[in-house]
Steps between C-alpha positions, in 0.01 A plus 500: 500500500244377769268854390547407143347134550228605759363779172509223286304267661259803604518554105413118395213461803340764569587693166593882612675713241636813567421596143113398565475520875191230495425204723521251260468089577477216293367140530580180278707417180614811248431260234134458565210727368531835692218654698550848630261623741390829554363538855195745567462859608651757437675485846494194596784163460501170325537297838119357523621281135829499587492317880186260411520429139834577282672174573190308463482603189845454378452147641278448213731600232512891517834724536301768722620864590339735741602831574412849673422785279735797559391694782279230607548231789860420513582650200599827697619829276417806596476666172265245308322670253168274519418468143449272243822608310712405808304234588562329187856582440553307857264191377749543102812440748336194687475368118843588407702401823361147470496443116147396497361482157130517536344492851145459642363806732275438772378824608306539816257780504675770483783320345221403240487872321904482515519124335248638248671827416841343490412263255341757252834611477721282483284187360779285366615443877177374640341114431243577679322771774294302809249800662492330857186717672645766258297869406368562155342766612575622834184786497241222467642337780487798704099489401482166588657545870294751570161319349601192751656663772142681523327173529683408758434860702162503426451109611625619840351820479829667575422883415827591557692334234184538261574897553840441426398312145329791437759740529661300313269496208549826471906536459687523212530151369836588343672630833702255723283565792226348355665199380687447858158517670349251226776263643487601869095373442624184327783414775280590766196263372718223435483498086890376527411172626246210493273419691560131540883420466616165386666259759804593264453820489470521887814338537724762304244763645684391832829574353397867576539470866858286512723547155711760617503662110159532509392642848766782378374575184173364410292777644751764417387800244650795415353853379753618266447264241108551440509857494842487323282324232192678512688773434700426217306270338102476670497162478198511670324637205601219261317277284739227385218333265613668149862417655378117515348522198787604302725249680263240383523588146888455503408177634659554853289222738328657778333299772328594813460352876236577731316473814107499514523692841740767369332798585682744302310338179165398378361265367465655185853665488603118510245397201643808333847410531434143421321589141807769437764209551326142462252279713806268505750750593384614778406278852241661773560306847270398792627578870751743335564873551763746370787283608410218255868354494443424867109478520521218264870423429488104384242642251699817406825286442317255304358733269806643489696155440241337236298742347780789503779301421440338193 
Protein backbone atom coordinates (compact mmCIF):
# COMPACT_ATOMS: atom_id res chain seq x y z
CA UNK A 1 0.00 0.00 0.00
CA UNK A 2 2.77 2.50 1.18
CA UNK A 3 4.61 1.74 -2.71
CA UNK A 4 1.28 2.30 -4.27
CA UNK A 5 0.85 5.92 -2.62
CA UNK A 6 4.61 6.94 -2.89
CA UNK A 7 4.01 6.18 -7.31
CA UNK A 8 1.16 8.20 -7.08
CA UNK A 9 2.34 11.11 -5.69
CA UNK A 10 5.62 10.63 -7.93
CA UNK A 11 2.78 10.39 -10.73
CA UNK A 12 0.79 13.76 -9.68
CA UNK A 13 4.33 15.86 -8.91
CA UNK A 14 6.78 15.11 -10.77
CA UNK A 15 4.65 13.36 -13.60
CA UNK A 16 6.68 9.95 -14.59
CA UNK A 17 4.77 7.39 -16.61
CA UNK A 18 5.94 4.18 -17.28
CA UNK A 19 4.06 4.32 -20.55
CA UNK A 20 6.03 7.74 -21.48
CA UNK A 21 9.07 7.52 -19.27
CA UNK A 22 9.40 11.60 -19.31
CA UNK A 23 10.19 14.06 -16.54
CA UNK A 24 7.21 15.82 -16.59
CA UNK A 25 6.18 18.87 -13.91
CA UNK A 26 3.51 21.17 -13.75
CA UNK A 27 2.85 24.61 -12.17
CA UNK A 28 -0.60 26.44 -11.40
CA UNK A 29 -4.40 25.77 -11.98
CA UNK A 30 -5.53 22.95 -14.82
CA UNK A 31 -8.23 25.31 -15.54
CA UNK A 32 -6.09 28.16 -16.71
CA UNK A 33 -4.68 28.71 -20.31
CA UNK A 34 -1.95 26.01 -20.81
CA UNK A 35 1.60 26.80 -21.81
CA UNK A 36 3.84 23.92 -22.68
CA UNK A 37 7.37 24.59 -23.01
CA UNK A 38 9.73 23.03 -25.08
CA UNK A 39 13.25 23.50 -23.66
CA UNK A 40 16.33 23.90 -26.15
CA UNK A 41 18.87 21.58 -27.68
CA UNK A 42 18.75 18.75 -28.80
CA UNK A 43 20.43 17.38 -25.58
CA UNK A 44 19.87 19.50 -23.24
CA UNK A 45 16.71 19.87 -20.16
CA UNK A 46 13.97 22.30 -19.42
CA UNK A 47 15.46 23.23 -15.87
CA UNK A 48 16.92 26.92 -16.81
CA UNK A 49 12.62 27.85 -17.34
CA UNK A 50 11.64 25.45 -15.13
CA UNK A 51 13.76 26.53 -11.64
CA UNK A 52 13.62 30.51 -12.43
CA UNK A 53 10.49 31.11 -14.27
CA UNK A 54 7.52 28.34 -14.47
CA UNK A 55 5.81 29.36 -11.27
CA UNK A 56 6.24 32.93 -11.98
CA UNK A 57 4.43 32.55 -14.68
CA UNK A 58 1.60 30.50 -13.49
CA UNK A 59 1.39 33.22 -10.79
CA UNK A 60 0.10 35.35 -13.48
CA UNK A 61 -2.64 33.20 -14.65
CA UNK A 62 -0.89 30.37 -16.70
CA UNK A 63 -1.31 26.39 -16.08
CA UNK A 64 2.50 25.78 -17.15
CA UNK A 65 4.15 22.31 -18.03
CA UNK A 66 7.78 21.64 -18.60
CA UNK A 67 9.25 18.55 -19.49
CA UNK A 68 12.49 16.62 -20.80
CA UNK A 69 12.44 15.32 -24.25
CA UNK A 70 12.99 11.53 -24.38
CA UNK A 71 16.49 10.76 -24.19
CA UNK A 72 17.23 14.14 -23.06
CA UNK A 73 18.03 15.49 -19.40
CA UNK A 74 15.99 13.49 -17.06
CA UNK A 75 13.97 12.06 -19.47
CA UNK A 76 16.36 8.93 -19.55
CA UNK A 77 15.50 5.93 -22.29
CA UNK A 78 17.95 4.31 -23.83
CA UNK A 79 16.30 3.54 -27.02
CA UNK A 80 14.93 7.13 -28.00
CA UNK A 81 14.68 7.36 -31.47
CA UNK A 82 15.49 11.29 -31.73
CA UNK A 83 13.07 12.34 -34.28
CA UNK A 84 10.40 14.48 -34.91
CA UNK A 85 7.83 11.56 -35.16
CA UNK A 86 8.70 10.52 -31.55
CA UNK A 87 9.20 13.71 -30.43
CA UNK A 88 5.79 14.68 -31.19
CA UNK A 89 3.93 11.62 -30.27
CA UNK A 90 5.53 12.35 -26.58
CA UNK A 91 4.44 16.28 -26.80
CA UNK A 92 0.39 14.48 -28.40
CA UNK A 93 0.45 12.52 -24.88
CA UNK A 94 1.36 15.70 -22.74
CA UNK A 95 -1.96 17.06 -24.61
CA UNK A 96 -3.99 14.07 -24.00
CA UNK A 97 -2.98 13.11 -20.32
CA UNK A 98 -4.02 16.59 -19.20
CA UNK A 99 -7.15 17.28 -21.40
CA UNK A 100 -5.86 20.52 -22.59
CA UNK A 101 -7.84 21.87 -25.42
CA UNK A 102 -5.66 24.34 -27.13
CA UNK A 103 -2.28 25.27 -25.58
CA UNK A 104 0.37 27.98 -26.19
CA UNK A 105 4.12 26.65 -27.10
CA UNK A 106 7.03 28.50 -26.10
CA UNK A 107 9.84 27.03 -27.85
CA UNK A 108 13.35 27.92 -26.97
CA UNK A 109 15.79 27.67 -29.76
CA UNK A 110 15.96 24.55 -30.53
CA UNK A 111 12.61 23.91 -29.11
CA UNK A 112 11.61 26.75 -31.65
CA UNK A 113 11.92 24.36 -35.00
CA UNK A 114 9.96 21.60 -32.78
CA UNK A 115 7.00 24.22 -31.62
CA UNK A 116 6.94 25.20 -35.31
CA UNK A 117 6.86 21.76 -36.86
CA UNK A 118 4.43 20.44 -34.33
CA UNK A 119 2.00 22.90 -35.03
CA UNK A 120 2.01 22.39 -38.89
CA UNK A 121 0.66 19.25 -38.01
CA UNK A 122 -1.50 19.23 -35.78
CA UNK A 123 -2.83 23.05 -35.99
CA UNK A 124 -6.14 22.66 -34.24
CA UNK A 125 -4.11 21.99 -30.88
CA UNK A 126 -2.00 25.08 -30.86
CA UNK A 127 -3.39 28.95 -29.91
CA UNK A 128 -0.44 30.12 -30.47
CA UNK A 129 3.68 29.30 -31.11
CA UNK A 130 6.18 31.94 -28.99
CA UNK A 131 9.94 31.51 -30.90
CA UNK A 132 11.94 32.52 -27.64
CA UNK A 133 15.73 33.10 -29.32
CA UNK A 134 14.33 30.38 -31.69
CA UNK A 135 16.21 29.30 -35.43
CA UNK A 136 14.53 30.03 -38.68
CA UNK A 137 17.30 29.21 -40.26
CA UNK A 138 19.97 27.60 -38.40
CA UNK A 139 22.75 27.85 -41.63
CA UNK A 140 22.59 31.65 -41.56
CA UNK A 141 23.29 31.60 -38.09
CA UNK A 142 26.18 29.46 -38.52
CA UNK A 143 27.37 32.45 -41.10
CA UNK A 144 26.69 34.87 -38.72
CA UNK A 145 28.90 33.18 -35.77
CA UNK A 146 31.53 32.84 -37.78
CA UNK A 147 31.29 36.62 -39.43
CA UNK A 148 31.36 37.88 -35.53
CA UNK A 149 33.34 35.45 -33.91
CA UNK A 150 36.06 36.71 -36.57
CA UNK A 151 35.74 40.21 -35.39
CA UNK A 152 36.38 39.38 -32.27
CA UNK A 153 39.78 37.19 -33.32
CA UNK A 154 40.92 39.62 -35.52
CA UNK A 155 40.32 42.63 -32.81
CA UNK A 156 42.77 40.68 -30.64
CA UNK A 157 44.72 39.51 -33.35
CA UNK A 158 44.38 35.95 -32.17
CA UNK A 159 45.77 33.88 -35.29
CA UNK A 160 44.97 30.88 -33.80
CA UNK A 161 41.30 30.86 -33.64
CA UNK A 162 41.22 33.00 -36.99
CA UNK A 163 42.95 29.66 -38.53
CA UNK A 164 40.46 27.71 -36.98
CA UNK A 165 37.48 29.99 -38.74
CA UNK A 166 39.10 29.20 -41.66
CA UNK A 167 39.07 25.66 -41.55
CA UNK A 168 36.00 26.05 -40.82
CA UNK A 169 34.93 27.92 -43.86
CA UNK A 170 35.86 25.30 -45.67
CA UNK A 171 33.70 22.20 -44.11
CA UNK A 172 30.69 20.91 -45.18
CA UNK A 173 28.06 23.23 -43.90
CA UNK A 174 25.59 20.33 -43.74
CA UNK A 175 27.80 17.97 -41.46
CA UNK A 176 27.43 18.11 -37.59
CA UNK A 177 30.99 18.99 -37.14
CA UNK A 178 30.60 22.10 -38.60
CA UNK A 179 27.59 23.12 -36.84
CA UNK A 180 29.13 21.92 -33.27
CA UNK A 181 32.18 24.11 -33.96
CA UNK A 182 29.80 27.12 -35.08
CA UNK A 183 28.49 26.73 -31.42
CA UNK A 184 31.77 25.85 -29.65
CA UNK A 185 32.80 29.66 -31.34
CA UNK A 186 29.52 31.11 -30.04
CA UNK A 187 29.82 29.51 -26.35
CA UNK A 188 33.30 30.27 -26.22
CA UNK A 189 32.83 34.17 -27.22
CA UNK A 190 30.06 34.61 -24.98
CA UNK A 191 27.02 35.03 -27.76
CA UNK A 192 24.75 33.11 -24.93
CA UNK A 193 24.74 35.95 -22.68
CA UNK A 194 24.70 39.79 -22.34
CA UNK A 195 26.92 41.85 -21.77
CA UNK A 196 25.34 43.97 -19.11
CA UNK A 197 22.84 41.84 -16.96
CA UNK A 198 19.96 43.44 -15.22
CA UNK A 199 20.06 43.77 -11.32
CA UNK A 200 17.16 41.13 -11.87
CA UNK A 201 18.69 39.22 -14.00
CA UNK A 202 21.85 39.03 -11.75
CA UNK A 203 19.88 37.91 -9.01
CA UNK A 204 18.41 34.61 -10.67
CA UNK A 205 21.91 34.49 -12.50
CA UNK A 206 23.03 33.72 -8.79
CA UNK A 207 20.61 30.97 -8.53
CA UNK A 208 23.27 29.07 -10.63
CA UNK A 209 25.71 28.76 -7.88
CA UNK A 210 23.11 27.71 -4.80
CA UNK A 211 19.60 26.03 -6.20
CA UNK A 212 20.55 22.63 -5.86
CA UNK A 213 18.29 21.74 -9.31
CA UNK A 214 20.18 23.93 -11.15
CA UNK A 215 23.96 23.46 -10.22
CA UNK A 216 22.93 19.68 -11.30
CA UNK A 217 21.49 20.27 -14.41
CA UNK A 218 21.85 23.61 -15.86
CA UNK A 219 25.16 23.04 -17.54
CA UNK A 220 24.42 19.46 -18.33
CA UNK A 221 24.33 18.34 -22.27
CA UNK A 222 24.22 15.27 -23.75
CA UNK A 223 25.56 13.92 -27.29
CA UNK A 224 23.04 11.45 -28.23
CA UNK A 225 20.33 13.66 -28.84
CA UNK A 226 22.04 16.13 -31.48
CA UNK A 227 23.49 13.56 -33.50
CA UNK A 228 20.40 11.35 -32.88
CA UNK A 229 18.70 14.31 -34.71
CA UNK A 230 21.09 15.24 -37.19
CA UNK A 231 20.83 12.04 -38.23
CA UNK A 232 17.38 11.33 -38.66
CA UNK A 233 16.13 14.42 -39.38
CA UNK A 234 19.29 17.31 -40.12
CA UNK A 235 17.68 19.71 -38.36
CA UNK A 236 20.51 21.67 -38.82
CA UNK A 237 19.75 22.15 -42.41
CA UNK A 238 16.23 23.57 -41.86
CA UNK A 239 14.56 26.58 -42.91
CA UNK A 240 11.33 26.88 -40.92
CA UNK A 241 10.24 30.21 -42.90
CA UNK A 242 7.75 28.46 -45.59
CA UNK A 243 6.77 26.37 -42.29
CA UNK A 244 5.85 29.90 -40.62
CA UNK A 245 4.42 31.04 -43.48
CA UNK A 246 1.94 28.41 -43.93
CA UNK A 247 1.10 28.45 -40.20
CA UNK A 248 0.28 32.03 -40.67
CA UNK A 249 -2.13 31.49 -43.37
CA UNK A 250 -4.22 29.05 -41.16
CA UNK A 251 -4.14 31.87 -38.90
CA UNK A 252 -2.04 30.13 -36.10
CA UNK A 253 -0.39 33.42 -34.02
CA UNK A 254 3.24 33.34 -33.96
CA UNK A 255 5.26 35.75 -31.88
CA UNK A 256 8.87 36.11 -31.23
CA UNK A 257 11.28 37.17 -28.14
CA UNK A 258 14.66 38.35 -28.38
CA UNK A 259 17.83 39.64 -27.10
CA UNK A 260 19.88 42.42 -28.97
CA UNK A 261 23.16 40.68 -27.72
CA UNK A 262 22.13 37.19 -28.90
CA UNK A 263 24.89 36.24 -30.88
CA UNK A 264 23.53 33.37 -32.65
CA UNK A 265 21.36 36.07 -34.77
CA UNK A 266 21.66 39.25 -36.66
CA UNK A 267 20.34 41.98 -36.89
CA UNK A 268 18.80 41.35 -40.00
CA UNK A 269 17.67 37.69 -39.25
CA UNK A 270 15.59 39.63 -36.50
CA UNK A 271 14.15 42.38 -39.14
CA UNK A 272 13.51 39.31 -41.26
CA UNK A 273 11.64 37.45 -38.82
CA UNK A 274 9.83 40.48 -37.63
CA UNK A 275 8.39 41.38 -41.37
CA UNK A 276 7.56 37.35 -41.79
CA UNK A 277 5.38 37.48 -38.47
CA UNK A 278 4.42 41.25 -37.55
CA UNK A 279 6.31 44.41 -36.14
CA UNK A 280 3.83 43.86 -33.26
CA UNK A 281 4.36 40.27 -32.82
CA UNK A 282 7.53 40.11 -32.24
CA UNK A 283 9.70 42.10 -29.15
CA UNK A 284 13.73 42.62 -29.58
CA UNK A 285 15.22 43.32 -25.91
CA UNK A 286 18.13 45.47 -24.57
CA UNK A 287 20.62 43.77 -21.97
CA UNK A 288 19.17 40.40 -23.17
CA UNK A 289 20.85 37.29 -24.64
CA UNK A 290 19.62 33.79 -25.58
CA UNK A 291 18.07 33.20 -22.20
CA UNK A 292 15.46 35.98 -22.64
CA UNK A 293 12.96 34.39 -20.02
CA UNK A 294 15.69 35.08 -17.47
CA UNK A 295 17.68 38.00 -19.17
CA UNK A 296 14.59 39.99 -19.01
CA UNK A 297 11.89 37.95 -17.18
CA UNK A 298 9.37 40.88 -15.74
CA UNK A 299 9.38 41.90 -19.46
CA UNK A 300 9.05 38.32 -20.89
CA UNK A 301 6.08 37.55 -18.42
CA UNK A 302 4.45 40.70 -19.22
CA UNK A 303 4.42 40.23 -22.77
CA UNK A 304 3.44 37.06 -22.12
CA UNK A 305 0.52 38.13 -19.57
CA UNK A 306 -0.88 41.29 -21.66
CA UNK A 307 0.00 41.14 -25.05
CA UNK A 308 -0.13 37.12 -25.27
CA UNK A 309 -2.96 36.59 -23.26
CA UNK A 310 -5.67 38.36 -24.64
Amino acid sequence: MRKLLISFVLLCVFGFTNAQNLYIKTFGNITDKAVIYLHGGPGYNCVNFEATTAQKLANNGFFVIVYDRRGEGRSIDKNAEYSFKETFDDLNSIISKYNIGKTILIGHSFGGIVATLFTELYPEKIESVILVGAPVSLQESFKHIIFKSKEIYQSKNDKVNLNYLSILETMDTTSLDYSSYCFRHAMQNGFYTPKNRTSEAKDIYALFKTDTLLRKYASKMTIDAPKGFWLNENYTTLNLKPNIERLLLKNIKIYGMYGKEDGLYSEKQIKDLQNLIGKKHLVYYENCSHNVFIDQQNKFIEYMTNSINK
